[in-house]
C-alpha positions as CSV (number, residue, x, y, z in Angstrom):
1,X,71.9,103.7,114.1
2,X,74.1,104.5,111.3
3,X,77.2,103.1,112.8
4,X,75.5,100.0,113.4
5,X,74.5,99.5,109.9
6,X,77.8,100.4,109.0
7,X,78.8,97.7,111.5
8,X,76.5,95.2,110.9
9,X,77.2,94.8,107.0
10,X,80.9,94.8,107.8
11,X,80.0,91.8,110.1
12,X,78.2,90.1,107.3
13,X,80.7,90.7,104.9
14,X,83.5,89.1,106.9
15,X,81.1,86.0,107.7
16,X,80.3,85.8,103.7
17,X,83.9,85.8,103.4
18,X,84.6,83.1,106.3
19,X,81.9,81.0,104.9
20,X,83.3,80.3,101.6
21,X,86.5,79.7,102.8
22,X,85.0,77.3,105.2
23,X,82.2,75.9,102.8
24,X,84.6,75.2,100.0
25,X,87.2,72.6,100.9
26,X,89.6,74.6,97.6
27,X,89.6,77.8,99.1
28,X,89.8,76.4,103.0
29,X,93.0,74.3,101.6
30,X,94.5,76.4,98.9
31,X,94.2,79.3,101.0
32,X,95.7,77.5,104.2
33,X,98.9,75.9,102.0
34,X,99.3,79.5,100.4
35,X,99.5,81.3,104.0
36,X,102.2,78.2,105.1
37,X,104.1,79.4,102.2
38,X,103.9,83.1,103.0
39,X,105.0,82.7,106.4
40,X,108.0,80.7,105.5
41,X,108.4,83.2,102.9
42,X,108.6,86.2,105.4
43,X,110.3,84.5,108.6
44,X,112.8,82.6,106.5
45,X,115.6,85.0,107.3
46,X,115.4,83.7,111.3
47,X,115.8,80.6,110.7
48,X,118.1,79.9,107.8
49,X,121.8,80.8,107.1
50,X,122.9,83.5,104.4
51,X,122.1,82.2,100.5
52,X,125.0,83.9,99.1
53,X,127.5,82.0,101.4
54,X,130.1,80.4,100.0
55,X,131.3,77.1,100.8
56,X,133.8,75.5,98.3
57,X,134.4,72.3,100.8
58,X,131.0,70.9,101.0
59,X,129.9,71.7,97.2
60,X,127.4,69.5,95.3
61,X,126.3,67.3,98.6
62,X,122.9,65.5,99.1
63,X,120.4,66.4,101.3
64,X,121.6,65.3,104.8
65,X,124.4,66.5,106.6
66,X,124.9,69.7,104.9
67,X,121.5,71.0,104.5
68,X,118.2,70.0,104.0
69,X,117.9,70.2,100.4
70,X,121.9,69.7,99.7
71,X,124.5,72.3,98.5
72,X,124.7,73.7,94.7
73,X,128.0,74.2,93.2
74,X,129.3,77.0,95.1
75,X,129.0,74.9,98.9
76,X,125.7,77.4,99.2
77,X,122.9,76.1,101.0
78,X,119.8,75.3,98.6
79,X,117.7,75.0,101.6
80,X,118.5,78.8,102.4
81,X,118.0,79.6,98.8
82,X,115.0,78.2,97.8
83,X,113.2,80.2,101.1
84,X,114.8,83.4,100.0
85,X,113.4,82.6,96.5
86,X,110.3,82.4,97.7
87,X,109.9,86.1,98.8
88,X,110.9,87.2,95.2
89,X,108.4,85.1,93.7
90,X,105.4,86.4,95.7
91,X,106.6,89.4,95.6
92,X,106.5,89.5,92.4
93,X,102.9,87.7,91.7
94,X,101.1,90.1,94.3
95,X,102.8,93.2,92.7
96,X,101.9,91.9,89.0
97,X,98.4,90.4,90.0
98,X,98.2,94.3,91.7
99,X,99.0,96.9,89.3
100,X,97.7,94.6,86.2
101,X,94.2,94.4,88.6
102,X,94.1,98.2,89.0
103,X,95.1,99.3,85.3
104,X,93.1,96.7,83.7
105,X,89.6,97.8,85.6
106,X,90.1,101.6,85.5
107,X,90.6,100.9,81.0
108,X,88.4,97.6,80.7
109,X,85.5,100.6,82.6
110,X,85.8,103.1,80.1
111,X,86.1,100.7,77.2
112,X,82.9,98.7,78.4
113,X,81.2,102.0,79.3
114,X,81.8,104.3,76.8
115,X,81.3,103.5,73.0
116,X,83.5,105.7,71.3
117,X,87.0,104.8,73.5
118,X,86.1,100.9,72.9
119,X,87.3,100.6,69.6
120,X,90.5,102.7,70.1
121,X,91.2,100.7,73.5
122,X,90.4,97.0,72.3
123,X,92.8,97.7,69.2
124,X,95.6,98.8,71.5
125,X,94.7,95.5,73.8
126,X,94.8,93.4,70.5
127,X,98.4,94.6,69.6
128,X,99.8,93.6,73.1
129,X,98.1,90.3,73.1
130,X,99.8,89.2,69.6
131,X,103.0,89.9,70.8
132,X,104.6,86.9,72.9
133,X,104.6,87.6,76.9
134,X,108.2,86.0,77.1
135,X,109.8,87.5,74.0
136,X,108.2,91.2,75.3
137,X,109.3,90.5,78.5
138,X,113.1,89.7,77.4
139,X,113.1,92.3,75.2
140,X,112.3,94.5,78.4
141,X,114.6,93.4,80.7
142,X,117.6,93.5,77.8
143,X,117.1,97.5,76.9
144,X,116.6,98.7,80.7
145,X,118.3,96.0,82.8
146,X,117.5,92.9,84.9
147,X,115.2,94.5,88.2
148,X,112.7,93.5,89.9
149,X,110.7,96.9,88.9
150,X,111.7,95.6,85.4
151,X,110.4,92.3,85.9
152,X,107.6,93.5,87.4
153,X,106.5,95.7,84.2
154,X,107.3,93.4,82.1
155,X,105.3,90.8,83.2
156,X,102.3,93.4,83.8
157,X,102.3,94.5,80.4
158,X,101.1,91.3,78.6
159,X,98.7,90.8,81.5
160,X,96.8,93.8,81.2
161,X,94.9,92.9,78.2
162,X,93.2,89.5,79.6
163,X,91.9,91.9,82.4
164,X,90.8,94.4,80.2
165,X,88.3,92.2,78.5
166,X,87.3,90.3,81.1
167,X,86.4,93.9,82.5
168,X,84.9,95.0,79.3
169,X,82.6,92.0,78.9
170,X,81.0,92.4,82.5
171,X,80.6,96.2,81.5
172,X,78.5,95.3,78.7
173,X,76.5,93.6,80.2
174,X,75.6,95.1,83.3
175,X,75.1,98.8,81.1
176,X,72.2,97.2,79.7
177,X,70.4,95.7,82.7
178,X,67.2,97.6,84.4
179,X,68.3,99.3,87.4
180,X,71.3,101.1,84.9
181,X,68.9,102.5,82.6
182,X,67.0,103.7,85.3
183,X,69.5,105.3,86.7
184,X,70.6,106.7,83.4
185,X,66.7,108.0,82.6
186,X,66.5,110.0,86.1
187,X,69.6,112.0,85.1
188,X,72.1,110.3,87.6
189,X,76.2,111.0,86.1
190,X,78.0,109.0,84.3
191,X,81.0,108.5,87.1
192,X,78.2,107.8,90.2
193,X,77.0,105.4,87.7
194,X,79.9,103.2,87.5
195,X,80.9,103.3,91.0
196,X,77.8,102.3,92.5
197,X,76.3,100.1,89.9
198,X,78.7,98.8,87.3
199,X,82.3,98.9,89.3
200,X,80.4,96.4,92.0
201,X,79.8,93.7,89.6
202,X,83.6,93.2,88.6
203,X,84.9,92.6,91.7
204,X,84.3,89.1,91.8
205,X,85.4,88.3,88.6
206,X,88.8,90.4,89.4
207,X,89.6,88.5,92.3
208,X,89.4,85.0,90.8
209,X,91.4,86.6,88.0
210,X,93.7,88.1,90.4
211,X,95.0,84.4,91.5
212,X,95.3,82.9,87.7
213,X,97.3,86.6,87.4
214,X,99.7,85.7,90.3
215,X,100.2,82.3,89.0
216,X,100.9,82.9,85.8
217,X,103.5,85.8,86.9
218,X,105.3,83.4,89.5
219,X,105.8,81.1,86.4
220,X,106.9,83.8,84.0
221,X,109.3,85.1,86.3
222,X,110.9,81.5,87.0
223,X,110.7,81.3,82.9
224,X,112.8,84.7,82.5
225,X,115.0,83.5,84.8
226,X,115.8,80.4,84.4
227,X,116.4,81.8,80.6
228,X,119.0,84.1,82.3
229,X,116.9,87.4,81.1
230,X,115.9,88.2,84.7
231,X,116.4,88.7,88.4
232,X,120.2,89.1,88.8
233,X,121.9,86.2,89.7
234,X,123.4,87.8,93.0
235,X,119.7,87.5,94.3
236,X,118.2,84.2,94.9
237,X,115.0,83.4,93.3
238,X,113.7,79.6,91.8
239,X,114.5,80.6,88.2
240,X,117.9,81.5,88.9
241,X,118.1,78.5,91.4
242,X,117.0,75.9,88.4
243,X,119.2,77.8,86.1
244,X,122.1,77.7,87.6
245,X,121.8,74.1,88.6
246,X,120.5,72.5,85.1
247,X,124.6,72.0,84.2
248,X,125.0,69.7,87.2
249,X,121.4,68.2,86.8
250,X,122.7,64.9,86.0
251,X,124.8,64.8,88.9
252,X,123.2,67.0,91.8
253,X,119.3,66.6,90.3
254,X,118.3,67.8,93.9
255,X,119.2,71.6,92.8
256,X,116.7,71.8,90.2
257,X,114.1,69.6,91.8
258,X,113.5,71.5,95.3
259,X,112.9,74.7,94.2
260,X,110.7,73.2,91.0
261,X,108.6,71.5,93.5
262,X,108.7,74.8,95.8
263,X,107.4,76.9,92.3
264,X,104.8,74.1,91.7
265,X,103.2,73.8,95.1
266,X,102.8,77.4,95.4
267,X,101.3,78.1,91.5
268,X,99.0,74.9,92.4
269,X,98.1,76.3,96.1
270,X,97.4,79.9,94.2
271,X,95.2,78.2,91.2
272,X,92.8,76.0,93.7
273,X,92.3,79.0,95.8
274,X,91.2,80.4,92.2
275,X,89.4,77.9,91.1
276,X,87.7,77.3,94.6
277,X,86.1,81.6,94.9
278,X,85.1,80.9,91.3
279,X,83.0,78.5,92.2
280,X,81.4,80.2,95.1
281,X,81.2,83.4,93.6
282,X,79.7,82.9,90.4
283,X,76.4,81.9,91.3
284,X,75.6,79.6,88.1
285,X,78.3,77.3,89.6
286,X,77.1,77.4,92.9
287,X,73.6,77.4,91.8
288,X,74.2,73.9,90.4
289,X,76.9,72.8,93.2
290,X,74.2,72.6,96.0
């Protein structure tokens, strides 16, 4: 009997999930363009020719008979390049969105939970949020080197914060509702308290937050890179792609533009998946969307 509870709310919980992907038209088509994108992302290697190839016959051609997107000014296949980029850029919003996710509910818990660690905590959050994301995230790269770990802390640190309060805020709420008390009066521990009854409430919350996260990193990588501050130009990615291409822009505009529209599809295909779970999770939204 136990294992078909077990099994039974697993069932549900997988329908719940297929029913808002299917019952929102955001999530159904975000979520469809987003897995296009991955697959490209990850099977791009088969099907395109190295990006670091060198070509110095057939630099700075149109789209057409030496690629689909055209060449850059090395004769090296944009098509190719902009793929490859792609990998780096989700890599690099799914590891931000991650570890920023993790760290950010695990503090945003005990600051919302426990009185005396809120002050200390929020202060801390304060001082990262007033220092600029971009400027921290240069500074970053230029004392311990252009990498993607590098980029990938450096784009988690500013991050953190927003998910702490976000965190916080459902924390302080939910302490004070009925069932917690209870709990609390009955002599039930602090830790059993937050997993069971507090911890659940978040997760909605985090994962719409977890998409704006993504976003935002995809663009702040691009940003740092199209700055020259970070991934190493030896490995493709859509900021280094638009940086090394902006001297030629008036000329070859097709360098910049393909792997700018790439960067914009995929932040816009991340942000309506966002924007279509918050609408079917929160239920004041959904409440008034039926």
């Amino acid at each position: 009997m136990a294992e078909i509870a077990i099994q039974t709310e697993a069932d549900k919980s997988q329908v719940s999930i297929w029913r808002i992907a299917l019952k929102n038209r955001s999530v159904f088509w975000g979520g469809l363009l987003l897995v296009i994108i991955v697959v490209i992302a990850v099977l791009g290697g088969f099907f395109t020719i190295d990006p670091m190839k060198i070509n110095p016959i057939s630099r700075l051609k149109p789209p057409g008979e030496y690629g689909f997107f055209g060449t850059d000014q090395l004769g090296r296949d944009v098509f190719s390049r902009v793929v490859n980029g792609a990998r780096i850029s989700l890599t690099i919003g799914i590891a931000v969105a991650v570890v920023s996710i993790v760290i950010g509910l695990f503090t945003g818990l005990v600051a919302g939970y426990f009185r005396y660690m809120d002050a200390v905590i929020m202060r801390v959050m304060d001082g990262l949020m007033s220092i600029p994301a971009i400027l921290l995230a240069i500074a970053l790269i230029s004392l311990s080197g252009a990498t993607l770990t590098t980029v990938v802390i450096a784009i988690v640190i500013p991050e953190i914060p927003r998910v702490v309060r976000l965190v916080r805020s459902v924390v302080l709420t939910v302490r004070e509702e009925p069932y917690v008390e209870a709990a609390i009066s009955v002599g039930t521990r602090t830790w059993p308290i937050m997993v069971r009854h507090v911890l659940p409430n978040t997760i909605a919350p985090l994962i719409v937050q977890a998409t704006y996260v993504c976003g935002s990193a995809m663009l702040t990588e691009a940003i740092l890179g199209f700055l020259g501050a970070g991934i190493p130009p030896e490995i493709p990615s859509w900021g280094n792609i638009m940086s090394e291409g902006r001297t030629f822009f008036q000329l070859t505009p097709w360098i910049i533009f393909f792997p700018g529209a790439a960067l914009a599809v995929t932040v816009l295909a991340v942000n309506i998946v966002g924007d279509g779970l918050r609408d079917s999770l929160d239920p004041r939204i959904a409440r008034n969307m039926r």
